[in-house]
C-alpha positions in Angstrom: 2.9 -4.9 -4.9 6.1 -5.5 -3.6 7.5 -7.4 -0.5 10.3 -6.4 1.5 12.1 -8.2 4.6 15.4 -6.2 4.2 14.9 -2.3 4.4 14.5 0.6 6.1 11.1 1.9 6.4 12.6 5.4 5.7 13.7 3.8 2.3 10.4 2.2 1.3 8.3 5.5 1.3 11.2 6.9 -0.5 10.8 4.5 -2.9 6.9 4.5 -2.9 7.1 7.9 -3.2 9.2 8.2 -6.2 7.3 5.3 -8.1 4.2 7.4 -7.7 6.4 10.7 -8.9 7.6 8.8 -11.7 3.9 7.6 -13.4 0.8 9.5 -12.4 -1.1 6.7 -13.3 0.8 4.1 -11.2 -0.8 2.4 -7.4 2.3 1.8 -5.4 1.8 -0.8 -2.6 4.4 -2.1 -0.5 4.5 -4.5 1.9 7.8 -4.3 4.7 7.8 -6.9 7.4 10.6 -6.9 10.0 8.8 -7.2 13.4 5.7 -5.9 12.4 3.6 -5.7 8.7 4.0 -2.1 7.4 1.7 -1.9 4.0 2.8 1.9 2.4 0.8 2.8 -0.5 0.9 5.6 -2.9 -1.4 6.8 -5.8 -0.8 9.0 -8.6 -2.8 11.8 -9.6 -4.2 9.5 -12.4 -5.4 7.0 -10.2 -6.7 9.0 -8.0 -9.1 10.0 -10.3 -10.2 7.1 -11.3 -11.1 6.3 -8.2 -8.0 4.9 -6.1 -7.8 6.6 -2.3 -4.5 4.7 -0.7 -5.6 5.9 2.6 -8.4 3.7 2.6 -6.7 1.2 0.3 -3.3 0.7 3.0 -6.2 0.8 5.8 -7.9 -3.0 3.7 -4.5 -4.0 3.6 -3.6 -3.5 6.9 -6.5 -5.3 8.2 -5.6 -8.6 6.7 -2.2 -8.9 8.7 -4.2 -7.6 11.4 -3.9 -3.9 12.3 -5.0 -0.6 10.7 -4.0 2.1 8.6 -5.0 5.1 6.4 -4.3 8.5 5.2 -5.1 10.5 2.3 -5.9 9.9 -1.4 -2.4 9.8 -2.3 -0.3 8.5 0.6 -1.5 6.2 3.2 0.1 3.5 5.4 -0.9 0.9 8.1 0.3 -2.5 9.5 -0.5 -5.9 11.9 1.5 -7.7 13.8 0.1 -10.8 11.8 3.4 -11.4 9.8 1.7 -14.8 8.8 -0.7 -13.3 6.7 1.5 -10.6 4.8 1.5 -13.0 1.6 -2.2 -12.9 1.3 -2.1 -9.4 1.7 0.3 -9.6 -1.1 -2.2 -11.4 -3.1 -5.3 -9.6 -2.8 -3.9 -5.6 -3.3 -4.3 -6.2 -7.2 -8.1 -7.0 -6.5 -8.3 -4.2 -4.0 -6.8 -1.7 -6.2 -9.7 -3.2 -9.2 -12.2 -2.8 -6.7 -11.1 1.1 -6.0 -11.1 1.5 -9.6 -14.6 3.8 -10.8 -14.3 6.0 -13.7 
């Protein structure tokens, strides 16, 4: 997981996006906070099978800085307007990503 303070959110989906493009087996989760906490998460086709849904993983992450999110197995996003608590979101998405992982 990656943090990001400067950015455009444009720019981190891109980026999400392409790391996801670039290793079917890779979970990309990224945290932007500006005025708000926007988690994006994408999941190869690799993970996905395994057992990895980053709707439902960006909707657990959202919840900690205090909002909501999902989407679809391979692309979901959320946020919170809890900015205090994006570092422990930070620090539990490899967890939540073990937790996802099945097969």
């Amino acid at each position: 997981m990656a943090k990001y303070t400067d950015a455009e959110e444009n720019d981190v989906v891109t980026l999400n996006n392409k790391l996801v493009e670039l290793d079917t087996n890779t979970v990309s989760i990224l945290l932007l906070t500006k005025d708000s906490a926007r988690v994006f998460v994408g999941a190869g086709k690799g993970t996905i099978a395994k057992g990895v849904h980053a709707g439902n993983l960006a909707r657990k992450l959202a919840a900690i800085v205090g909002g909501g999110g999902g989407g679809k197995d391979y692309f979901g996003q959320g946020g919170g307007t809890k900015l205090s608590a994006a570092d422990e979101a930070v620090q539990k998405s490899e967890q939540a990503v073990k937790d996802m992982l099945t097969k």
